[in-house]
C-alpha positions as a Markdown table, in Angstrom:
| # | Residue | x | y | z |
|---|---|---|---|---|
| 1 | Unk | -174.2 | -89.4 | 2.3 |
| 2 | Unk | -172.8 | -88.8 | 6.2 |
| 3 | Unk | -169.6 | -90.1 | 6.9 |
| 4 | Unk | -168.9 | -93.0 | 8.4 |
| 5 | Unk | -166.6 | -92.7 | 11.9 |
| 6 | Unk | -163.9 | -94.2 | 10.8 |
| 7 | Unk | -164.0 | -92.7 | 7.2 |
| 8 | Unk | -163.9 | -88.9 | 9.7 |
| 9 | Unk | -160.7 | -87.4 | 9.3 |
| 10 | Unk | -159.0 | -86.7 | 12.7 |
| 11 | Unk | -157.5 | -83.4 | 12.9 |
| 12 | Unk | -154.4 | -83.0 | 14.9 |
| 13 | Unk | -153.5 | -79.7 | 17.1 |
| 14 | Unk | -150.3 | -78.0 | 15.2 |
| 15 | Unk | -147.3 | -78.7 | 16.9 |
| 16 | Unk | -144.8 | -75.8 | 18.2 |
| 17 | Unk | -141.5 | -76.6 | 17.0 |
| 18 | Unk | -138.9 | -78.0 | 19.5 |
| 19 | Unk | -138.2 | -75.0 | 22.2 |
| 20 | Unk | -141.2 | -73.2 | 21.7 |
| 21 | Unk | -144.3 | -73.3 | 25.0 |
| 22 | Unk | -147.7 | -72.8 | 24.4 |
| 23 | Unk | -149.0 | -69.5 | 25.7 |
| 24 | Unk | -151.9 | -71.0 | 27.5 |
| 25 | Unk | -151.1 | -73.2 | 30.6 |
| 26 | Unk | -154.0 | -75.7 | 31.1 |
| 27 | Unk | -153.6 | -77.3 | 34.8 |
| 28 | Unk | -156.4 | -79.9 | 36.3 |
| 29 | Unk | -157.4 | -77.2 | 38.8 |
| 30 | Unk | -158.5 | -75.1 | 35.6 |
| 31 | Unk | -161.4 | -77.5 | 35.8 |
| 32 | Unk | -162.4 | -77.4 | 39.2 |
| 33 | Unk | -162.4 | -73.9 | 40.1 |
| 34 | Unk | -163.8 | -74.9 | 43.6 |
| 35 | Unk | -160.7 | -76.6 | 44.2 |
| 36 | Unk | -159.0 | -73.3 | 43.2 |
| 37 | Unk | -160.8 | -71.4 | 45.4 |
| 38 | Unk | -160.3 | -74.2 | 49.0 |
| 39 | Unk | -156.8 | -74.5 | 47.7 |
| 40 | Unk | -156.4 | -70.2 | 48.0 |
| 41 | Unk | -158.5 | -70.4 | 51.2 |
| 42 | Unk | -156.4 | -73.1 | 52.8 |
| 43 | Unk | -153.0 | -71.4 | 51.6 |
| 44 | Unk | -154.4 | -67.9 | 53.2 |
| 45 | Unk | -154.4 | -70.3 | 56.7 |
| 46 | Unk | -151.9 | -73.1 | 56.4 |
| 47 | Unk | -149.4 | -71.6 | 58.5 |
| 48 | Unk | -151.9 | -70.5 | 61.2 |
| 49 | Unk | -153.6 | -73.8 | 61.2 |
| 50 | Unk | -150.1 | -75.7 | 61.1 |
| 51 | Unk | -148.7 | -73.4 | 63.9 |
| 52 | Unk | -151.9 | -74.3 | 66.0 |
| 53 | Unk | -151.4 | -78.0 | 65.3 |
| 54 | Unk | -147.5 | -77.9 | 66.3 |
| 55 | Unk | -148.8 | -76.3 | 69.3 |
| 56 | Unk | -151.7 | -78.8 | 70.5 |
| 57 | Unk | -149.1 | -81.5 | 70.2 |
| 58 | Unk | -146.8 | -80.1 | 72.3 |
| 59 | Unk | -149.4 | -78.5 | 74.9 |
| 60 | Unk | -150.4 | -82.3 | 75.4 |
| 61 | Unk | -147.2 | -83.8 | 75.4 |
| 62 | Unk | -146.0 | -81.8 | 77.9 |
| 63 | Unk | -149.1 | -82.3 | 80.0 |
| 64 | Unk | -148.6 | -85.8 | 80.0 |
| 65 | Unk | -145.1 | -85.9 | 81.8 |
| 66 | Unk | -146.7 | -83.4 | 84.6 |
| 67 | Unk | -148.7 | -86.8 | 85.5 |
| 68 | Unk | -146.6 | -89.6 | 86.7 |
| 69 | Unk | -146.8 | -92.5 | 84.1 |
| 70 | Unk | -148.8 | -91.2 | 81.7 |
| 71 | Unk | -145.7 | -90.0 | 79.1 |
| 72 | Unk | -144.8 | -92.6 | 77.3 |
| 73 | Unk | -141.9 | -90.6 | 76.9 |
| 74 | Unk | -140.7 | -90.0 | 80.7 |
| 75 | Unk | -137.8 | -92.5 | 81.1 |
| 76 | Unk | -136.3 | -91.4 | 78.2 |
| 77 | Unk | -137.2 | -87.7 | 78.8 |
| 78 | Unk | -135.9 | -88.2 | 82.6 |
| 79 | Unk | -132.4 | -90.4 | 81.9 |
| 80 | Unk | -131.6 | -87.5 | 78.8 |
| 81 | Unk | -132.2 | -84.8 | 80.9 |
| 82 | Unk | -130.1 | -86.3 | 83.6 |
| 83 | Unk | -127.3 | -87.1 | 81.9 |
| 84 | Unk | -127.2 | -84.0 | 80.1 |
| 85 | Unk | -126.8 | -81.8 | 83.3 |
| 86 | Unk | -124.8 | -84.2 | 84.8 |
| 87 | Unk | -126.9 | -85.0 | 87.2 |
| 88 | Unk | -127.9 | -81.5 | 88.6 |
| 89 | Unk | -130.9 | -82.4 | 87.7 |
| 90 | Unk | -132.8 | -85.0 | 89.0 |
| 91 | Unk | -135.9 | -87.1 | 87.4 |
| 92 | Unk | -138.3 | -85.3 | 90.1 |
| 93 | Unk | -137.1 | -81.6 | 89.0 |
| 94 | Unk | -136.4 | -82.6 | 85.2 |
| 95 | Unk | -140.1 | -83.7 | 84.4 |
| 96 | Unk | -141.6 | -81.5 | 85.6 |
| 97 | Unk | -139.2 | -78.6 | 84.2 |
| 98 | Unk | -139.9 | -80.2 | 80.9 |
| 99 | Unk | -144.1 | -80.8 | 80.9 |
| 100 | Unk | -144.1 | -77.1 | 81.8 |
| 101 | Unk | -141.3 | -76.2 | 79.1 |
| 102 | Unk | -143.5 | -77.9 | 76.6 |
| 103 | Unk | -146.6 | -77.2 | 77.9 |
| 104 | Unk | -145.8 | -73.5 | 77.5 |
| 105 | Unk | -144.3 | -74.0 | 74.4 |
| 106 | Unk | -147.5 | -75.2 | 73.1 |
| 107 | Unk | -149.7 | -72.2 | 74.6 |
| 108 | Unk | -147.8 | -69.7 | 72.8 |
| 109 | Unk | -147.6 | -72.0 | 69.1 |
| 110 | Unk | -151.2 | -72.3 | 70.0 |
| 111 | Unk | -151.9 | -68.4 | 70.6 |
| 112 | Unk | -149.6 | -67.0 | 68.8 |
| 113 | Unk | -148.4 | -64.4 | 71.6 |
| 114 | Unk | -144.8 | -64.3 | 72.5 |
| 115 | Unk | -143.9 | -66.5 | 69.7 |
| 116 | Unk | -140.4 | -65.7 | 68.7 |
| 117 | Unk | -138.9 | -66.2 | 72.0 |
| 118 | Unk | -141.2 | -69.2 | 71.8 |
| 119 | Unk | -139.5 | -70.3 | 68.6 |
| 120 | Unk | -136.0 | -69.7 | 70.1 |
| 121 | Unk | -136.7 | -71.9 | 73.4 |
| 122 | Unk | -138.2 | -74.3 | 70.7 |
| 123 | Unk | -134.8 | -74.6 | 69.0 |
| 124 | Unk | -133.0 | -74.7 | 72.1 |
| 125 | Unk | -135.4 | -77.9 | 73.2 |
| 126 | Unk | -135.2 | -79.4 | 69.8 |
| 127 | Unk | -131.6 | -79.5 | 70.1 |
| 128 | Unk | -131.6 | -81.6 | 73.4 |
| 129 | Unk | -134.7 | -83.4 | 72.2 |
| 130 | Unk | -132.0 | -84.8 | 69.3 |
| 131 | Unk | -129.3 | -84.9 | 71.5 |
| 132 | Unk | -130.6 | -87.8 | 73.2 |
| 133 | Unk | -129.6 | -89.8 | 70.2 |
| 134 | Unk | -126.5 | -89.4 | 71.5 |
| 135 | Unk | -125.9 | -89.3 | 74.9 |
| 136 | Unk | -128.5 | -92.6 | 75.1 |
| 137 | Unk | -126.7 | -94.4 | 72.3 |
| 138 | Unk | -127.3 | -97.7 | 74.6 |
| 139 | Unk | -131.3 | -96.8 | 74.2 |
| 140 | Unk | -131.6 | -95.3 | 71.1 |
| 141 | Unk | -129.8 | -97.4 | 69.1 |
| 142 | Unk | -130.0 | -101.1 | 68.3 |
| 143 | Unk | -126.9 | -102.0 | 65.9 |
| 144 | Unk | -126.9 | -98.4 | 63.9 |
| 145 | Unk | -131.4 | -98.9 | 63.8 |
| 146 | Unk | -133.3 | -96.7 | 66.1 |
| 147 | Unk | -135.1 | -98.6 | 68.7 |
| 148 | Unk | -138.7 | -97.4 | 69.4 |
| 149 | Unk | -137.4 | -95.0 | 72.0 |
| 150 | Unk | -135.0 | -93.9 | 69.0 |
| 151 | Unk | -138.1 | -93.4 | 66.3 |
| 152 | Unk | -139.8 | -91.3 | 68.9 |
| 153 | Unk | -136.9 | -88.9 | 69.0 |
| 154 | Unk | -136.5 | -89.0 | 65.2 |
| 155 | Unk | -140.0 | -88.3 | 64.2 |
| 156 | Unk | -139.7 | -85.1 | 65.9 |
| 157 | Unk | -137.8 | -83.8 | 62.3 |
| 158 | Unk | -141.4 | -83.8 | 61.0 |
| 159 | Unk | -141.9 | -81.0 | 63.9 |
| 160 | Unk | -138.7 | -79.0 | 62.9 |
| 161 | Unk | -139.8 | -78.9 | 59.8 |
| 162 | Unk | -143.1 | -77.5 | 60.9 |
| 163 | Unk | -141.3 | -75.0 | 63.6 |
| 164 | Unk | -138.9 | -73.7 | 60.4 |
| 165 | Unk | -142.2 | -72.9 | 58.2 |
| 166 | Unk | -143.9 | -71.0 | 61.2 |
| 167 | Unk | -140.5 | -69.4 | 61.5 |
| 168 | Unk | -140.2 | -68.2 | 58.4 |
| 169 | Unk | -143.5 | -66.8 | 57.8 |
| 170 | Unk | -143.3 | -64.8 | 61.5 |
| 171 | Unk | -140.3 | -63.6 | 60.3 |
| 172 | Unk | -141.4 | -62.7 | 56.9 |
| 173 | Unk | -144.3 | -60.2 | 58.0 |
């Protein structure tokens, strides 16, 4: 006579005593060996395809503040730069000098060619691109919270982040 289900008896896996791993690693991905292989494809290109990104962004950035009000950016971009030279530069030089900075920036992120002095100028523009924070404390703050002008600067760490990864992998081969 067959067994009814719940007559059946259930039998367990052996347990490895306390300390002991199994041998065989079983992973979700194990299933889905198309995932596996877009997962090994997209790690083959991440840092090309981040680098590119990084670079779009800040190709059109800096084309926006070579066009009078279309840079959301400009006041802010214009009064830092200002008062950061102490005044040797003015908002019609300083604009300008920064669309191209940035817009070169991106060309070479985007193409890959010259891209370690790129990365240095990068740093170098980061730095007064965080800078701001401070010598526009009036702008960029609103009792200790960033204002908007204040989250723009911040959200720029996502793009040092970015910048250190290219970095490291130019650097690495």
């Amino acid at each position: 006579m067959p067994r009814t289900p719940s007559t059946t008896p259930v039998r367990k896996p052996p347990r490895l005593p306390r300390g002991q791993l199994s041998r065989t690693r079983h992973t979700r991905s194990d299933r889905w060996p198309v995932l596996r292989r877009a997962a090994a494809l997209h790690q083959r290109r991440s840092i090309t395809v981040l680098r590119v990104s990084v670079g779009l962004v800040f190709g059109w950035f800096g084309a926006l503040k070579l066009f009078p009000g279309a840079s959301p950016a400009e006041e802010v971009a214009a009064a830092a730069m200002t008062r950061m030279t102490g005044g040797l530069l003015p908002r019609d030089v300083s604009l300008p000098l920064l669309g191209s900075t940035e817009l070169c920036l991106g060309l070479a992120l985007v193409t890959g060619l010259l891209l370690r002095p790129a990365l240095l100028l990068l740093c170098a523009h980061l730095t007064g691109v965080f800078a701001s924070l401070l010598v526009l404390p009036d702008v960029m703050w609103h009792h200790g919270i960033p204002t908007l002008e204040g989250q723009y600067v911040l959200k720029n760490v996502v793009l040092v982040a970015a910048c250190l990864a290219i970095a490291a992998d130019d650097l690495t081969h």
